[in-house]
C-alpha positions, 0 to 999 in steps of 0.5 A: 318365622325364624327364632330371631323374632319369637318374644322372650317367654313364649313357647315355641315349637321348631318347625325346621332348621335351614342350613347346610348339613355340618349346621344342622347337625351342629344344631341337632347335637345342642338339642334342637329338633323339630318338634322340640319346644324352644323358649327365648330366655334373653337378648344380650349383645347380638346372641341369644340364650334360649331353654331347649330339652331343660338346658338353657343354650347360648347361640348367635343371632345368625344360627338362631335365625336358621331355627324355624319356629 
């Protein structure tokens, strides 16, 4: 299931990340690999703040909807 739908809290481990190569990378270099844990921190107005590698990162609901979890 994509990022989007995971509930705050919750433990979740990356599957895969879709997208073209620029997107992935971008991802990558923010800290998110596959077999990383990822948790949704909160929702606010359309992005996300979710903890990756002990940093909490912000991103918008269209990248977070590339993260496989």
């Amino acid at each position: 299931m994509p990022l989007t739908m995971a509930s705050q809290g919750e433990i979740n481990s990356i599957k895969s990340i879709r997208g073209k190569d620029e997107t992935k990378r971008f991802l990558e270099n923010l800290g998110f690999v596959i077999g990383s844990k990822v948790t949704v921190i909160s929702e606010i107005g359309g992005n996300m703040i979710v903890n990756v590698k002990d940093a909490r990162v912000a991103i918008d609901k269209g990248m977070a909807s590339r993260i496989i979890v």
